[in-house]
C-alpha positions in Angstrom: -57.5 -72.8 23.1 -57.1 -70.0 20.8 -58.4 -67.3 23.2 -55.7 -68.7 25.5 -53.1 -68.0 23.0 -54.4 -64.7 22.2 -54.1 -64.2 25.5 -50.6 -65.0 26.2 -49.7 -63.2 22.6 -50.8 -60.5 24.1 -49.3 -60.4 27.4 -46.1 -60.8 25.5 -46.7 -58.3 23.3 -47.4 -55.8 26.5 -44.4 -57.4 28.3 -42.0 -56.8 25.6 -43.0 -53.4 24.9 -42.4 -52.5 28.0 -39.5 -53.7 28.5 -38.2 -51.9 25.8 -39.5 -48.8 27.6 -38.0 -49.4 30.7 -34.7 -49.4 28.8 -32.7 -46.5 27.0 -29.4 -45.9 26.4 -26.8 -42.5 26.9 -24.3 -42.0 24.8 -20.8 -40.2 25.3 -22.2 -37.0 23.8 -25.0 -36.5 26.3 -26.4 -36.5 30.1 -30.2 -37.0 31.0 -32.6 -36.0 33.1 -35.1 -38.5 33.9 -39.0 -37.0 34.8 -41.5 -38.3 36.0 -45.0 -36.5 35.1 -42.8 -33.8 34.5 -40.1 -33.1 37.4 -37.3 -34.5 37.5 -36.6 -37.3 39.7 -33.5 -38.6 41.2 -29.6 -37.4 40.1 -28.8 -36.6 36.3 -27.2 -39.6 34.3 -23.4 -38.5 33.4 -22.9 -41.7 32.6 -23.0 -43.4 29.0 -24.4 -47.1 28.9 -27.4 -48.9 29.1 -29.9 -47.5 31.4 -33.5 -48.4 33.1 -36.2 -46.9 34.1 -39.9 -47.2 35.2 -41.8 -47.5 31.7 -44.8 -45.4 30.9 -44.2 -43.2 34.0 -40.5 -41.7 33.7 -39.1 -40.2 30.5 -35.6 -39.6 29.5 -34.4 -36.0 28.3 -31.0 -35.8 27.1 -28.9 -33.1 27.2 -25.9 -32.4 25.4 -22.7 -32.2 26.9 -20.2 -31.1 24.5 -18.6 -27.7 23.9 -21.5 -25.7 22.0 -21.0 -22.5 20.3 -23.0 -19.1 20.3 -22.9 -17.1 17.6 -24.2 -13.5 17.8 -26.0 -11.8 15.0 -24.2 -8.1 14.1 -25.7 -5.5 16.1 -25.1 -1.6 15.9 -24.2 0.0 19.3 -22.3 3.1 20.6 -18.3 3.9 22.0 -17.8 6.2 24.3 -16.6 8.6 21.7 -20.3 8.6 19.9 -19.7 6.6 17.6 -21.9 3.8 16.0 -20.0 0.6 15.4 -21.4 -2.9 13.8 -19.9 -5.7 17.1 -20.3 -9.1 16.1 -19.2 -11.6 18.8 -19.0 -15.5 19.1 -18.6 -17.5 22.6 -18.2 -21.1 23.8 -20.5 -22.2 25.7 -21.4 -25.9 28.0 -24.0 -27.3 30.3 -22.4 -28.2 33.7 -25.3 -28.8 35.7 -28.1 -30.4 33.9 -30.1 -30.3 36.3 -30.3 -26.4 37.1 -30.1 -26.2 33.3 -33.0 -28.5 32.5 -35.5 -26.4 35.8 -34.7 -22.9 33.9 -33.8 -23.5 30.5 -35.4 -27.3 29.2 -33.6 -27.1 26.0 -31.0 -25.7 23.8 -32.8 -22.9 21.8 -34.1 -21.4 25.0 -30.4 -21.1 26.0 -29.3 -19.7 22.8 -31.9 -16.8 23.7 -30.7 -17.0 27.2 -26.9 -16.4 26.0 -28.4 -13.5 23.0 -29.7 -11.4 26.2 -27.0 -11.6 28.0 -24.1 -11.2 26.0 -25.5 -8.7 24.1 -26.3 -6.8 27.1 -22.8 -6.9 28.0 -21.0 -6.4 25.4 -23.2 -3.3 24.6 -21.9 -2.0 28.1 -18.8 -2.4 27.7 -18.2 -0.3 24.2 -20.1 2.3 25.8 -17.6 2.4 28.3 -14.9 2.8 25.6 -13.6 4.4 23.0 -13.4 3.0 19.4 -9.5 2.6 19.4 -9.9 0.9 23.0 -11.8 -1.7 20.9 -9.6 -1.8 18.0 -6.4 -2.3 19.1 -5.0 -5.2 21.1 -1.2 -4.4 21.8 -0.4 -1.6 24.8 2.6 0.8 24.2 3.3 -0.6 20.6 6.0 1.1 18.5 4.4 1.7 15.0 6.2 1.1 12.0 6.9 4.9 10.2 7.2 5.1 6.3 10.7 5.1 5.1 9.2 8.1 2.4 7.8 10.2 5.3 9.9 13.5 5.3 11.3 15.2 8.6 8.2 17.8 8.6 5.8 15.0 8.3 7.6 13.1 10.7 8.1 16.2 13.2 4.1 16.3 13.2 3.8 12.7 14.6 2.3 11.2 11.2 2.1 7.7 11.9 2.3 7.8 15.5 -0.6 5.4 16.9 -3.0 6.7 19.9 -2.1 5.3 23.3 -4.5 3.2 24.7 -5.3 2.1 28.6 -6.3 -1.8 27.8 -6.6 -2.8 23.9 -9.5 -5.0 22.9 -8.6 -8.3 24.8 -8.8 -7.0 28.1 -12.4 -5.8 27.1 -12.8 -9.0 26.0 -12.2 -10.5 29.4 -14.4 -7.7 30.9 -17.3 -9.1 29.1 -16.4 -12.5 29.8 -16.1 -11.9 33.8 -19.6 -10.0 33.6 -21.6 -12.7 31.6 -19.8 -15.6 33.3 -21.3 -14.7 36.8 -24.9 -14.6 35.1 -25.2 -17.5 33.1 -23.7 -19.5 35.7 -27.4 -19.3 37.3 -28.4 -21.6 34.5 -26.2 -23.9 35.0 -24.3 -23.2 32.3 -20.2 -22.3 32.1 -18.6 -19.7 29.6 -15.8 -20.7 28.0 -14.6 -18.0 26.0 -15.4 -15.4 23.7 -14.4 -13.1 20.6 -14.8 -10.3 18.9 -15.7 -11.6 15.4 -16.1 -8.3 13.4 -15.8 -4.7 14.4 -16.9 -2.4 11.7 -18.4 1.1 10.9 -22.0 1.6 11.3 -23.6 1.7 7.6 -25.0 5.0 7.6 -21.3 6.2 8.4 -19.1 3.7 6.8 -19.3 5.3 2.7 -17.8 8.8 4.6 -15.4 7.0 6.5 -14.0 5.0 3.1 -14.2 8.7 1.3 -11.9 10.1 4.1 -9.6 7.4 4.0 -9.4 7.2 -0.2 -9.4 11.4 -0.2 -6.3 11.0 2.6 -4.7 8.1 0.2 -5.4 10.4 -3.1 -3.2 12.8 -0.6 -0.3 10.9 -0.3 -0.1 9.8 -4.0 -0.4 13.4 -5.1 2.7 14.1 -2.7 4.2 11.4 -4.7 3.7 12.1 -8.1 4.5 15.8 -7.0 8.0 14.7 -5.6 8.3 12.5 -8.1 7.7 15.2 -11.0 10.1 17.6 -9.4 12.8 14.5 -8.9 12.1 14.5 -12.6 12.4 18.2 -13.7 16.0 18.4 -11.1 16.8 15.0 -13.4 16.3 16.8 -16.7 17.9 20.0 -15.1 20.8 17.8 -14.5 21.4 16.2 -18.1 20.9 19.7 -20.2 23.8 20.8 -17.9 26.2 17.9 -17.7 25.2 17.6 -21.8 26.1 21.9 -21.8 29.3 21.0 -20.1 30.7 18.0 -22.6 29.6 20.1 -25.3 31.6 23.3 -24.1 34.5 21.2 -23.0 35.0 19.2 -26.4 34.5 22.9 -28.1 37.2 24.3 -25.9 39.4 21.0 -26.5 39.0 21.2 -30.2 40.0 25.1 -30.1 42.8 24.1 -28.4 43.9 21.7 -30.9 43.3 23.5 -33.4 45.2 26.4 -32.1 48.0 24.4 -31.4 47.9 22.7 -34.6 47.7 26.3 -36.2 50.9 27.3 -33.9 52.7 23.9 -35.3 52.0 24.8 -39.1 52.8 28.6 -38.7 56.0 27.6 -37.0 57.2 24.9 -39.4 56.2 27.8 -42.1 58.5 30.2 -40.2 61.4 27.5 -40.1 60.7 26.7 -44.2 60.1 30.3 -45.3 62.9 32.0 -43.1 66.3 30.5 -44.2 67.1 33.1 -46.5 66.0 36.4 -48.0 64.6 34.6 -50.9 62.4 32.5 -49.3 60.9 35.1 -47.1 59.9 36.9 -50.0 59.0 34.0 -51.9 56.8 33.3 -48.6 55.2 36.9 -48.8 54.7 36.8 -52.4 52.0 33.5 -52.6 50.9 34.7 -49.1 49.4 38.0 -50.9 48.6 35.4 -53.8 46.5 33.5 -51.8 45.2 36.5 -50.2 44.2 38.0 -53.7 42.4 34.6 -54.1 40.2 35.1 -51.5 39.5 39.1 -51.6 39.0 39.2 -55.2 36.0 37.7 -57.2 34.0 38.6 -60.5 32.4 41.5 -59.9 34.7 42.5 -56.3 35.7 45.9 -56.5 38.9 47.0 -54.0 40.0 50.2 -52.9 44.2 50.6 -52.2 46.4 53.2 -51.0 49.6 53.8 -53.5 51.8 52.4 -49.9 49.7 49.1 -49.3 51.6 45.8 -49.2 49.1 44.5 -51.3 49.4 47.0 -53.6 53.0 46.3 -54.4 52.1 43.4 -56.1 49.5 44.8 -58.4 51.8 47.8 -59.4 53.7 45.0 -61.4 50.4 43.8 -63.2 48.5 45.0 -66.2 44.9 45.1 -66.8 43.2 42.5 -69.3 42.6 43.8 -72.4 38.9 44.0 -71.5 39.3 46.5 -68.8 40.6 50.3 -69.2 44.3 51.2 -67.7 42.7 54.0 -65.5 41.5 51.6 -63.1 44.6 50.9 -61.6 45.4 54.3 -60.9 45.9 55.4 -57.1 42.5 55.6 -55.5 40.4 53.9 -58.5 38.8 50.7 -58.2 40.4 47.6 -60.2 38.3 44.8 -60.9 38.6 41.6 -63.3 41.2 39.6 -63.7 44.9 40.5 -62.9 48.1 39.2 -65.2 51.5 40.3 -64.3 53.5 41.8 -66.1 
């Protein structure tokens, strides 16, 4: 009795693993391939759901059928001007026929090796079959935009103008596309698209390359700070003269102010001092006064003809006690005080 029941344990044991064999499931993701010792037999599952198959014979090898990605590591290679560049690229990739896929490839990192030969074979002929600036630039016949502070002689000698270019970097971009397309379709794979990710200078070129463009920038600024010093010396230039100019032109207003206030006073002198003989002589007499005043000082000596107007005055004056009468004779020097007589 119990060897019958070990029996039928067993049995079920045996029938229920293999059921669970003969059953596996796809998911929306994926495609399989069933094999049988190996090759594949019958038409690849597209299909998710619950599937069957024969158990401990066939197994099931999934394939993924989403978008993928490829995504190149940085590699140095040559334009057709010489020069060494750093091309990184990255593509979209998918599996369209698993089967053909599964028979060359089996799984995913084989492809990714698959895709790193081809693509970079590709891509490394097509920069060597242009220049740099083919690679650089996308737009055909763009108009650059020109620096307002570019003078006519800079402008005259195209500074600023761009190079004109036969295709720009997305029709190489197709080129490489079109060529790899056509040999990974062999493997049952379709391209989907791909991109230049970086383009840069190789390293053993790219310090000189940043000197050049920092010693062209230093350039510039120099031509700055040079137009900006001479903007500043015409500046300075400019106040000195307009400051020259206020200062001459008040100095010429306040002559002429002056002179006319000096023509007012000497004419309402003229109108007080000439009304009569008296006053004009009056006038002349604290004229010469005042004219004394300012000549004569302690210790001023004078020297008079006998027919001076000034000397009219003083022939009417005596000497201080303190000083001898032969200094006042014609031709002597009289110095001191003055008292009339």
């Amino acid at each position: 009795m119990k060897i019958t029941f070990g029996i039928l344990a067993v049995i079920l044991i045996i029938a229920a693993y293999s059921a669970g064999s003969a059953l596996y499931t796809v998911s929306e993701v994926e495609q399989a391939i069933i094999t049988q010792f190996g090759k594949p037999v019958g038409k690849p599952i597209t299909t998710a759901g619950l599937k069957l198959k024969i158990p401990f014979i066939q197994e099931v090898n999934p394939i993924d059928r989403r978008v993928l990605e490829w995504d190149g590591n940085p590699s140095d290679m040559p334009t057709k001007d010489k020069l060494y560049i750093s091309v990184d690229l990255f593509a979209r990739w998918r599996i369209t026929d698993p089967l053909q896929y599964f028979l060359r490839l089996r799984d995913e990192r084989s492809a990714q090796s698959r895709l790193d030969d081809i693509l970079g074979s590709e891509t490394r002929n097509a920069i060597a079959k242009h220049e740099l600036i083919e690679i650089i630039r996308t737009t055909k016949d763009r108009t650059p935009l020109r620096d307002t502070l570019l003078t006519e002689d800079e402008l005259a000698q195209d500074i600023g103008s761009l190079v004109p270019i036969q295709k720009g970097r997305a029709l190489v971009e197709q080129d490489i596309f079109q060529a790899a397309s056509e040999k990974v379709r062999v493997f049952g794979i379709e391209l989907l698209d791909i991109r230049f990710k970086r383009i840069n200078y190789n390293e053993s070129v790219r310090p000189k390359i940043y000197d050049r463009m920092i010693s062209e920038r230093r350039q510039i600024a120099e031509r700055f700070l040079s137009e900006g010093n001479g903007e500043a010396a015409r500046i300075r230039g400019n106040r000195v003269r307009d400051l020259n100019k206020i200062q001459s032109e008040a100095y010429r207003a306040v002559e002429e102010i002056r002179g006319l206030a000096d023509a007012s006073a000497a004419d309402i002198y003229a109108r007080a001092y000439n009304t009569n003989a008296q006053t004009v002589k009056f006038y002349e007499f604290t004229r010469t006064m005042q004219a004394y005043k300012d000549m004569i000082s302690e210790g001023t000596t004078i020297v008079l003809s006998t027919d001076s107007d000034l000397f009219k005055f003083l022939r009417r004056m005596q000497p201080d006690e303190t000083f001898s009468s032969d200094k006042l004779s014609t031709g002597s020097g009289a110095t001191g005080d003055m008292q009339p007589q």
